[in-house]
N, C-alpha and C positions, 0 to 999 in steps of 0.2 A: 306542627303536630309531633315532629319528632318521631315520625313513626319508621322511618328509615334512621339508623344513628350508626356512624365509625366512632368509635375509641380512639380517644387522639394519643399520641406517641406520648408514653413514661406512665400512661393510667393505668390499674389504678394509684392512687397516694394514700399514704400512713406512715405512722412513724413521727420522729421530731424535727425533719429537715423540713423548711419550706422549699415548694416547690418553685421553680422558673414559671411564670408566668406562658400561659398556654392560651392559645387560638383558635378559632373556627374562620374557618375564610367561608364558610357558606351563608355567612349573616343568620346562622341560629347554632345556638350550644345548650346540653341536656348536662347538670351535674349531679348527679346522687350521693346520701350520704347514709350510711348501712353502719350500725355497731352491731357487738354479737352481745352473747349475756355476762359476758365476765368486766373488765379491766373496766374502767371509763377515765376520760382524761380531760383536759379544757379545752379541745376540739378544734375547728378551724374559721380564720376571719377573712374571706376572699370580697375585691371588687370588681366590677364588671365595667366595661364602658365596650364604647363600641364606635364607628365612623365612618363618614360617607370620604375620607379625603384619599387621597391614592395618590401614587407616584406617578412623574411620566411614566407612557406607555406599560403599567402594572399590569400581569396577566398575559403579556404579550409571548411569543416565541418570535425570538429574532433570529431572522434568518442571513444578516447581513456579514459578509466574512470580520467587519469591524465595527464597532460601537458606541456608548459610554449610556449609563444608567447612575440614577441616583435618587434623592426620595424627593426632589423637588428645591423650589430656590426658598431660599430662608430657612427659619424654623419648622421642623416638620411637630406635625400635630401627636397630641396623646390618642390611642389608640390605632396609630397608622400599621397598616400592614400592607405589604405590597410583596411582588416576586415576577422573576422575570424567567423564562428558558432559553438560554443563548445556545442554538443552536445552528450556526452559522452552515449552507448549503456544502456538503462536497471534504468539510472541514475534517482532517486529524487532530489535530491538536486544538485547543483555547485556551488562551491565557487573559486573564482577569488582572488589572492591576488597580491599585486603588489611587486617587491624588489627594483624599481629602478624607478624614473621622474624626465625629466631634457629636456621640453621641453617650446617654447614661447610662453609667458603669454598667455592665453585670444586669441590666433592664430593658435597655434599648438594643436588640440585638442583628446585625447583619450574619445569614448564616450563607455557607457556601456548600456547595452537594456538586459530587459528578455523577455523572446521569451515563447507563449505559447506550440508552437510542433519545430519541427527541422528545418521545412523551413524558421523558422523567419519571415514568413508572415507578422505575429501580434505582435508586438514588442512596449514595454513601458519601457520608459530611465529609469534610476535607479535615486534615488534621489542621488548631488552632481554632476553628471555628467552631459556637459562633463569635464576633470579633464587636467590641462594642469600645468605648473610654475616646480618648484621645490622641491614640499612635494608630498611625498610616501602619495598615499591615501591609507585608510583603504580598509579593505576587502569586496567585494562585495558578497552574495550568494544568490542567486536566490532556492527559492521551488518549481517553472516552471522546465519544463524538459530540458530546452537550454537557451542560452544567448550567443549574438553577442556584440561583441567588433569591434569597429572604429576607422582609426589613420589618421588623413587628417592635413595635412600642407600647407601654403599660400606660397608665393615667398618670403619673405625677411630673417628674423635670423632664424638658426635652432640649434640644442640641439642634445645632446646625446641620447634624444629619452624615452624611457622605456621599462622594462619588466617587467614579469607578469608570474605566475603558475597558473594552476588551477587543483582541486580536485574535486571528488564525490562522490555521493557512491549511493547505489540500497536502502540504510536502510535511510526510511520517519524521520529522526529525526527532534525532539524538538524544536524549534529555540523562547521561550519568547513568542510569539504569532504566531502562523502560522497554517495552513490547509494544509490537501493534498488530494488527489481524486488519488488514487490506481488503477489502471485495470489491471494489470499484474495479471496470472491466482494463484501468489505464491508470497510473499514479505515478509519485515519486516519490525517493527516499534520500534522506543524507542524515552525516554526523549533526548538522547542525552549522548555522553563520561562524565564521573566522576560522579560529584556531581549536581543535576539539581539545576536550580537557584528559588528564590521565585518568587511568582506570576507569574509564567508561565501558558499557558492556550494555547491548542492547540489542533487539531481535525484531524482525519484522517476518510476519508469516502473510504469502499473498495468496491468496483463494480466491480467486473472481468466480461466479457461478457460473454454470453451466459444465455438461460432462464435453469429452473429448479435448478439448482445449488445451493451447502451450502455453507457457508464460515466457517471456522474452526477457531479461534484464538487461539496460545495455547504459553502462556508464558516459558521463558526460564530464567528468575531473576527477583525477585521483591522485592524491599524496599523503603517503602513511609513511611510519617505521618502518623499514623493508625489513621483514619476517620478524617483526618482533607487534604492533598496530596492524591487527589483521582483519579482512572482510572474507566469510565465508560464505557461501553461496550450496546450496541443499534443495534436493528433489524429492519432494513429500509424496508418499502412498498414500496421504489423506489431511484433509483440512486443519486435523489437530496436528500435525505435522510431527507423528510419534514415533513414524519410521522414517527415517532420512536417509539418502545418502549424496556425499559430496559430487557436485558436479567437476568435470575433469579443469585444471588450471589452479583449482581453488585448494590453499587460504590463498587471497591475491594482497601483496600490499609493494610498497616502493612509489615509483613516480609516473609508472608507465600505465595509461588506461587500458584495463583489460578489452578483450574483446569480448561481447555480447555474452550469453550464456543463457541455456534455455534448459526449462523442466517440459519436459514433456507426458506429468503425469497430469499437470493443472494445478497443482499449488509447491509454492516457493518457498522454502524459507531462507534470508539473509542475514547475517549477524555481525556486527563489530564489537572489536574489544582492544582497548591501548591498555598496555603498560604503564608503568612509573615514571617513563623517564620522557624521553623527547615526544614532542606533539608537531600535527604539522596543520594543513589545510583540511585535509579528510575527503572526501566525496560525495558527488552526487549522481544518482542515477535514478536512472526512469525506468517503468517496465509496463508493456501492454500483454495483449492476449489476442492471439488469432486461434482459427480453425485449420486443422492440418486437411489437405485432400486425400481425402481415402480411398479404397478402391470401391466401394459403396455408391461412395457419393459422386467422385470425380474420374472415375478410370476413361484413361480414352482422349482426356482433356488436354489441349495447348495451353499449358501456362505462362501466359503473360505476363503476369506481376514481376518484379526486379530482386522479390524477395517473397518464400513462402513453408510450407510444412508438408512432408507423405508420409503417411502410415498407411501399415493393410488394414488399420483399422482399432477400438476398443477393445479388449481381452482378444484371447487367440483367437488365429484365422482359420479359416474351413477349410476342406478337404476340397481338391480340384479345383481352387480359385488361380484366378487370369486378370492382372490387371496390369495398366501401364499407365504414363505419362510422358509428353513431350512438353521439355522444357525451353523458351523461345524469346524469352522476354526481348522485345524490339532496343535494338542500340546495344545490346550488350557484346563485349568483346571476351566475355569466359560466364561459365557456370559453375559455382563448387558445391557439389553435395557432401552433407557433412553427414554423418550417421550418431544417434544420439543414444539408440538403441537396439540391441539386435537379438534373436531368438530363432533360426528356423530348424528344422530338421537337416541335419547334417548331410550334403550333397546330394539332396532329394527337392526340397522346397528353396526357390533359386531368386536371390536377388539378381538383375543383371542393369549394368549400366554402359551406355554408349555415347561417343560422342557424333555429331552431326555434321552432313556439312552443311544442311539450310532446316529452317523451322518448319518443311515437312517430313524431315527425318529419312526420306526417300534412300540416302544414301549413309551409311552409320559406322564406325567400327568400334566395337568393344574395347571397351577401357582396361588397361593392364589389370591382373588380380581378379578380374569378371569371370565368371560367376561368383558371388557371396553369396557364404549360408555356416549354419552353424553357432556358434553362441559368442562370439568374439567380431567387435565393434570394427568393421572397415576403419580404414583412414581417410581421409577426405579426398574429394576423387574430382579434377578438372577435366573439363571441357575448353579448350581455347579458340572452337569454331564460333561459341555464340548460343548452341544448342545443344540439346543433352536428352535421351531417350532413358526412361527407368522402368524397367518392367519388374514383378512379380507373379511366381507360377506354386503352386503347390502339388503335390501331390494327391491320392488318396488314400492315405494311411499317416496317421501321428503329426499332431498340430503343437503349434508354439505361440508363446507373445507376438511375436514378427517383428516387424521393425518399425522405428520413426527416424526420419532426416531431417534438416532442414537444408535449403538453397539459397546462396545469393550471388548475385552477377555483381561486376566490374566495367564499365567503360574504357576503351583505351584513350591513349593521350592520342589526338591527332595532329598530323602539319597542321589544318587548317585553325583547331581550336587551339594546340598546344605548345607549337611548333616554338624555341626559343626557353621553354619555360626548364627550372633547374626543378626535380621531382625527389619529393623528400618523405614519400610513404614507403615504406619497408617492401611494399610489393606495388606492380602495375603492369599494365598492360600497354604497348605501343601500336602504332597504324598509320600510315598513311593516310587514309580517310577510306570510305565507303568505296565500291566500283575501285574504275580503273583510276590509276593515277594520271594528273595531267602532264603536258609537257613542261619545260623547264622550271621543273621543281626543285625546292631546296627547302627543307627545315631541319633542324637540331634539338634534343634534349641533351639537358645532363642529367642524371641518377645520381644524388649524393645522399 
């Protein structure tokens, strides 16, 4: 009946060009043909045909991180049309390669689209497409999270058709110039396999959802130009990532893996960019998302974990708040609280930090430089007992942002596990073992 009708893409037609050969994939098409009262011309000659034959899997959304699609074995039919949405689970990137084209010119048309989610709602052709004749085109890859492929044939000569793979992966790589916008709550990132190329220049923005949240980066290999192939690292006030600023350490480049690096607003942005000149292996790194313990939510609390997050909490704190933390994590031989951020009322609203001598705090002495407060970032502050007490107090009068830290503990090297072994980390911790030592003991490190 036609009583629902879309307007297919480039209608209406007039004029002296013919048009590309046009389709309905819903198995009915409505054409009209409308002159006014002036000009008349020798008008238009179109045919129709139509087909039950289809590709493998036509219609489908694949979800598989890998593939191959094609129009089927032999000669594909006149009137074939098919289309696929490769949308691989979890995927950043996809790349489409072809092995095979051997279809008619300029008629028989494979078309490629990236798609911004899975439905292919929103879809923009790729440049070169659509691709039809007898040369293998180059490889398509989209940094979109899906891309829809197209195979549609007229009535007259047809071809052996094509095929086509396609790859992914979950890890945001490098691609020369490219961006990416992250929200999975965990990912990775790098230049890209081997050797990166010059002047690449590329950005990845991470926003996992949810409000209060860190992001963590924390590299797994790095070799750039030292100060010339640099990775910078930025803590966004918002998802578009329009206000930035550098987190401390960064631009990082050279041989040496940075240490971790955290946002503490909830989104990240990361950037690489080489020069002209030497290239090397580049890096890779990962980054998750935790929840920091606020005083809300966790005041009061033994923390356990070996590594975690405190803040007083979301925008500034209130008037007369009390909160605290003991930190205890089992086996550990130090605590370091690092301060990421800081804002109190100056010598009124009081960070205070202690170290322990057991994980019920019982007994405690303040850490050099205790009390913190004021608008200037402590510097990282050890514990060598094992345990570590954090309090915050406010006043009642004039509020601040307050602060965020993050913690992580150390195991020492002991006789029993370590005793012999030569220690090649820039820092550690030593022990005898737990309790008392026993008798006729002997062990050795060397520190080099």
């Amino acid at each position: 009946s036609c009583a629902s009708a879309t307007e297919v893409g480039g209608s209406p037609f007039s004029g002296g060009s013919v048009p590309a050969p046009v389709t309905s994939y819903t198995g009915a098409m409505r054409v009209t043909f409308t002159s006014d009262g002036h000009n008349a011309f020798d008008g238009f000659v179109a045919s129709f045909g139509s087909t039950t034959t289809s590709c493998p899997s036509s219609g489908s959304t694949l979800t598989a991180a890998s593939g191959s699609i094609s129009d089927g074995p032999g000669s594909y039919d006149n009137y074939q049309s098919c289309y696929w949405i490769i949308a691989p689970s979890g995927a950043v990137w996809v790349t489409l390669s072809f092995s095979s084209l051997s279809t008619q010119s300029g008629r028989d048309l494979v078309r490629v689209y990236l798609c911004s989610d899975a439905s292919c709602a929103s879809a923009t052709e790729v440049g070169g497409s659509p691709f039809s004749g007898g040369s293998v085109p180059a490889s398509v890859t989209t940094t979109r999270v899906a891309m829809r492929v197209t195979f549609t044939a007229d009535g007259y000569a047809t071809g052996d058709g094509f095929a086509a793979s396609f790859t992914s992966s979950a890890t945001a790589y490098c691609s020369v110039s490219s961006s990416f916008t992250l929200t999975a709550a965990s990912g990775s990132i790098s230049d890209g396999p081997g050797i990166y190329g010059n002047y690449q220049s590329c950005s990845w923005i991470i926003a996992p959802p949810g409000t209060g949240m860190v992001v963590i980066l924390s590299f797994g290999s790095f070799s750039t130009e030292a100060n010339a192939d640099l990775v910078r690292v930025y803590s966004c006030s918002s998802a578009s990532c329009a206000s930035t600023a550098e987190v401390g350490g960064s631009p990082f480049s050279g041989g040496s893996v940075p240490a971790p690096v955290t946002s503490y607003t909830g989104v990240m942005r990361v950037t690489f960019t080489s020069d002209g000149y030497n290239a090397f292996a580049g890096f890779e790194a990962s980054y998750a998302t935790a929840a920091p313990y606020t005083c809300a939510a966790s005041s009061g609390s033994t923390l356990a974990a070996s590594t975690g997050f405190l803040s007083d909490g979301s925008g500034a704190y209130s008037d007369s708040m009390s909160c605290y933390w003991i930190i205890a994590p089992p086996g550990a031989a130090s605590v370091t609280l690092s301060f990421g951020a800081f804002s109190t009322e100056a010598n009124a609203d009081l960070v205070r930090v202690y170290s322990c001598a057991d994980a019920s705090c019982a007994s405690a002495t303040e850490v050099g430089g205790s009390p913190f407060s004021g608008g200037s970032v402590p510097a990282p502050l050890t514990s060598y007992t094992g345990a570590m007490r954090v309090t915050f107090t406010s006043d009642i009068s004039v509020t601040f942002d307050g602060f965020e830290a993050s913690y992580a503990t150390a195991a020492p090297y002991t006789c029993a596990a370590s005793s012999g072994s030569t220690l090649a980390a820039s820092t550690g911790f030593l022990s005898d073992g737990s309790g008392a030592y026993s008798d006729s003991m002997s062990c050795y490190w060397i520190i080099a």
